[in-house]
N, C-alpha and C positions, 0 to 999 in steps of 0.2 A: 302233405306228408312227403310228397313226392318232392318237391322240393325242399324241403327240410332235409332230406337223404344228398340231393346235390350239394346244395351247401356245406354239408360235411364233408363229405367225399373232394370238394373242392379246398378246404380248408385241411386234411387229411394232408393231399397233393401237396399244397406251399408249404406245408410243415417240412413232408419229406423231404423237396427241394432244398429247403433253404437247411436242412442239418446236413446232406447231401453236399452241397457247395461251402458249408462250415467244416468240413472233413478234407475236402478237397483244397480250399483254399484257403483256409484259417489258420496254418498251421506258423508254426513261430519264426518263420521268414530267416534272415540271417541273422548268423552269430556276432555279437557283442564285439565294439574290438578291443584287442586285450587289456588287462589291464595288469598295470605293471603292480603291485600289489599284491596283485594273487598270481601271474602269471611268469614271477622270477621265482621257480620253486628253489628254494635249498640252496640257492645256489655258495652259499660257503658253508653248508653242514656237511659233517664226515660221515659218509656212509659204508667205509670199511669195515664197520665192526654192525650193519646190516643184518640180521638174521638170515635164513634161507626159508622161503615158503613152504610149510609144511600143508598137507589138504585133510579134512576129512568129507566125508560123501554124506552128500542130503539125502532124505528121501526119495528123491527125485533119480539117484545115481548120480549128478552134478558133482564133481570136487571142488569144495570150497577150499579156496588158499586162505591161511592167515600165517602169523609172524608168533613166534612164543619167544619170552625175557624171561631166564630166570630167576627168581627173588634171589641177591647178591645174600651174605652171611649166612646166620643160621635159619635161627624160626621164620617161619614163611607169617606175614602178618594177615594176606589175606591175598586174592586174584583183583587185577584191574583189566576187564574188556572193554578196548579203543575201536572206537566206529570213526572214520574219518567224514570229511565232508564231499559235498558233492564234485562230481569228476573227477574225484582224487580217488587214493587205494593206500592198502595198509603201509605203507612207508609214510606216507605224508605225515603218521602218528609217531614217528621214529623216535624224536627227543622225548618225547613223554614217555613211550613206554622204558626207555630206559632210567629216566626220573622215579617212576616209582619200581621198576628192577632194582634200583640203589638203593630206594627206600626199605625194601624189604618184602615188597610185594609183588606176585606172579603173575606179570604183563603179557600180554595178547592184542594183538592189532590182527585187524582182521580185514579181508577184499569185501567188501559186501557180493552180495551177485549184482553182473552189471558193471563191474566195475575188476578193475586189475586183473587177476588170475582168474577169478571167479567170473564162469561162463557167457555169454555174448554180451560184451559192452553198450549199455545202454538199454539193455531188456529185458525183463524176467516174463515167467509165462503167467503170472494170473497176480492179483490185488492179493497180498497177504505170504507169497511164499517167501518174505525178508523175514516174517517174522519165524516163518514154521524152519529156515535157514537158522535160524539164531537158534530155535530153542535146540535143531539136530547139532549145534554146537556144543551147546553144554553138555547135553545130555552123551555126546561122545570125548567131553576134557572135563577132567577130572580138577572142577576148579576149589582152590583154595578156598575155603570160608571166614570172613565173610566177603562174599564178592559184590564189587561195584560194576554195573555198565556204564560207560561215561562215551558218551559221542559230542565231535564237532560238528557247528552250524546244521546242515542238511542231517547230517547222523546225531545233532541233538536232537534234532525234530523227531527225528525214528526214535532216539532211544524216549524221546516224551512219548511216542506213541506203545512204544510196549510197556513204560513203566504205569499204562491206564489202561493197559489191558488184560483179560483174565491169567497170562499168562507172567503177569508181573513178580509173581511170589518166586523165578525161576533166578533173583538175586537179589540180594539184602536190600543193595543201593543204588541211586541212580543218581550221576554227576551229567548234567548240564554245558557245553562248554558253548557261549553265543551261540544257543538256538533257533535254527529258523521253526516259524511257530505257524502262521499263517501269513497269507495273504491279505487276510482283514485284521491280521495283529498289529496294534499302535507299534509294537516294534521295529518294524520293517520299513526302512530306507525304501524310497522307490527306484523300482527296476532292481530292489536285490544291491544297489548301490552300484549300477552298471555290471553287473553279474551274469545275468540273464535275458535273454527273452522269450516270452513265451506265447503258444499258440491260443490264446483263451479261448477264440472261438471255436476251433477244433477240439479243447478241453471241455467245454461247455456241452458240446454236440455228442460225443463221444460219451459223458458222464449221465445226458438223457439215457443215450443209448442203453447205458448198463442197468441204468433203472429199469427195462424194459428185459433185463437179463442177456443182452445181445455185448457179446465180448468180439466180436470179428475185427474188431477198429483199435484195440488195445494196444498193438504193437507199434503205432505209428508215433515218430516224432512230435512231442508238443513244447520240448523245453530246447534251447541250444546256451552254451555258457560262452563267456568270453577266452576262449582257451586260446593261446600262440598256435599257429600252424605247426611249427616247429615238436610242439611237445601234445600233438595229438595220439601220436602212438604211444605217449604215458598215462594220458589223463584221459577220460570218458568226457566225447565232445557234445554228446544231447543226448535226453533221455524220451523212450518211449512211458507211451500215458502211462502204462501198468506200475514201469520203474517211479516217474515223476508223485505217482497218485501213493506210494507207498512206502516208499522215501519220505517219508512227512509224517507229522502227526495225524491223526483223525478228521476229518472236514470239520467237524463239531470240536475245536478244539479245547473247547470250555469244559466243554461234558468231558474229553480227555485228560484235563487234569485235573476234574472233581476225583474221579474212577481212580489216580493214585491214592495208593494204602502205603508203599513204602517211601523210608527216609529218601527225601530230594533233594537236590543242591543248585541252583546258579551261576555259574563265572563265565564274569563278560570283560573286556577291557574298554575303558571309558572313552577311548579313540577308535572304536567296530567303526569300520564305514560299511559293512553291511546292513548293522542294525543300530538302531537308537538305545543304546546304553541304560539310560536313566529310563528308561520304561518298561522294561522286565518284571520289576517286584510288583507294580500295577495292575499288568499283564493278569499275572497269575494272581492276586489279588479281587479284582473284577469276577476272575473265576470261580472262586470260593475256596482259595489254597493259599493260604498265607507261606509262601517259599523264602529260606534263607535265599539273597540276591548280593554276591560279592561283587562290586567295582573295581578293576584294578587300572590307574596311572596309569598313562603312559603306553599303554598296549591298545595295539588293533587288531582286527576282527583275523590278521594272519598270527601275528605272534603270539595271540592266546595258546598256540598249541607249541612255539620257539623259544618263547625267553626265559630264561630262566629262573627267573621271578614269578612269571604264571604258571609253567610247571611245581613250582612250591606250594604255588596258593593250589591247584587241582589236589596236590598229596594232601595239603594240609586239609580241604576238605571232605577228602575222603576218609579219613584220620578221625575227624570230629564226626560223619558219619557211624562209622564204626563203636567209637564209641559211646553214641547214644542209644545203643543197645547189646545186649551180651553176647558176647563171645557164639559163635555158631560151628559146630564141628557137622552139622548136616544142612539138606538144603535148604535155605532160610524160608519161614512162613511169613503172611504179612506181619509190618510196623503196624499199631493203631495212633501211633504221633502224632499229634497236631502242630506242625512247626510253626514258631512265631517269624512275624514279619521283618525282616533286616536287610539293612542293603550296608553292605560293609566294605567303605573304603581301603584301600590301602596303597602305600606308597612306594612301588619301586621305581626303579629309573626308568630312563625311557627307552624304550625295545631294542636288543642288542640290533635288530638289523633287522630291514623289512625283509623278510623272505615270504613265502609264498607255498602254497598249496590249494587243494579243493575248495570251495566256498560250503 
């Protein structure tokens, strides 16, 4: 017995150790180096005609920044909320919210926390306050019905993660724009397609941890992006676990997209170097959700959110969203829709200009 008690106690030790030394020295080493792709933001977009950041306050007291577009003409057709992608902030979404402002619908781009205006770069305090942030959004702007959330890359994956979670019924719709999904998703280029690196072993060590309820290790760096030096005081240059682990969809990302009830959409551009294109509709098929999945020509993983051809395809699919169900003047309940399986090419030219933003 008595030795039965060493042995654990020994075995206890090396455990501690080696999560110990996985904390300490696991973490995601240096940043990526840049990469011109993502790392020439904007550089020939007009941003004179910018919005001003307006905030409302989370529960937390936090001011969240976001950007408001107002639906151009008369009738307002419905709200679109823009989630940018990682390291980036509500500008990155600039062309699009003004795509669908033209269209007729009342656009919002929004800083996530962690990111732009919105509170310390790269950190938030616990697993889950993006999403209790979003819902103190809505629930303090007054959005058009029916309203879509649509997020790029990183803020696809969040918005995959709330449109499967109980608090999904908080909008009609949910637009997709080249979603990061998982790490074990056939979608995913390796390294994120030189995007990232990251600390796995500290992610690893850190996520025992929390299993055990011990959050003291949360704030520490696990992810770093390939950001330019230059444009670090624009862009969020790594995140802490808390941010990295919640920024994303579900661990279990399967079970995250059985858990969608409402209408979903896809759009990727057939040249993403972040993610493999042609494996999306699979993706989510494997899962047990047959998702409309648009291709579009000619477009990469940056100009999905740029050219002007992709911002049509986003309206247009929030358009056919809309109208595969009624008219809503309050806050939508669930879809019970079973969407059929489609991956729908289409043809425009090839991307007005590589420009760049968050991944």
């Amino acid at each position: 017995m008595k030795r039965l008690l060493v042995t654990i106690l020994i075995v206890v030790a090396v455990l501690v150790a080696a999560l110990g030394l996985a904390i300490a020295l696991g973490g995601p080493g240096k940043a990526p180096p840049p990469m011109s792709s993502i790392n020439d933001p904007f550089k020939n977009v007009d941003f004179s005609d910018l919005p001003e950041a307006t905030y409302v306050t989370a529960r937390d007291g936090t001011k969240l920044a976001f950007r408001a577009y107002p639906a151009a003409g008369g009738a307002v057709k419905g709200s679109v909320v823009l989630l940018h992608g990682s390291s980036a902030s509500s500008s990155s979404m600039h062309l699009m919210a003004k795509g669908f402002a033209a269209a007729g619908y009342a656009a919002y781009t929004l800083d996530i926390r962690g990111h732009g205006k919105s509170g310390t770069k790269g950190h938030i305090a616990y697993i889950g306050q993006l999403e209790d942030d979003l819902e103190d959004f809505v629930h303090s702007t007054k959005l058009a019905q029916p309203s879509t959330l649509a997020g790029f890359s990183s803020g696809g994956g969040f918005v995959l993660r709330f449109a499967g979670s109980p608090r999904q019924e908080l909008f009609s719709n949910y637009l997709l724009l080249s979603p990061w999904i998982s790490q074990d998703a056939a979608t995913l280029r390796p390294g994120s397609g030189g995007w990232a690196t990251v600390g796995v072993p500290r992610i690893i060590a850190i996520a025992v941890l929390n299993g055990f309820g011990m959050h003291a290790f949360d704030d520490l760096p696990v992810v770093r992006f390939a950001v330019d030096e230059r444009d670090k005081g624009l862009l969020t240059p790594q995140y802490s676990f808390a941010l990295a682990q919640n920024f994303r969809p579900e661990r279990d990302y399967q079970a995250n997209i059985r858990a969608i009830r409402q209408t979903l959409r896809v759009l990727v551009g057939q040249n993403d170097d972040v993610s493999y294109a042609d494996r999306f509709a699979a993706v989510f098929k494997t899962a047990g959700k047959d998702v409309p999945v648009t291709v579009l020509p000619g477009i990469d993983h940056i100009s999905l959110t740029l050219d002007p051809v992709a911002v049509q395809a986003a309206i247009a699919a929030v358009e056919s969203m809309d109208h595969e169900k009624p008219n809503q003047t309050t806050q939508p309940t669930a879809g019970r829709r079973t969407n059929k399986l489609s991956v729908t090419p289409t043809f425009p030219p090839a991307a007005m200009r590589a420009l760049a933003s968050g991944g």
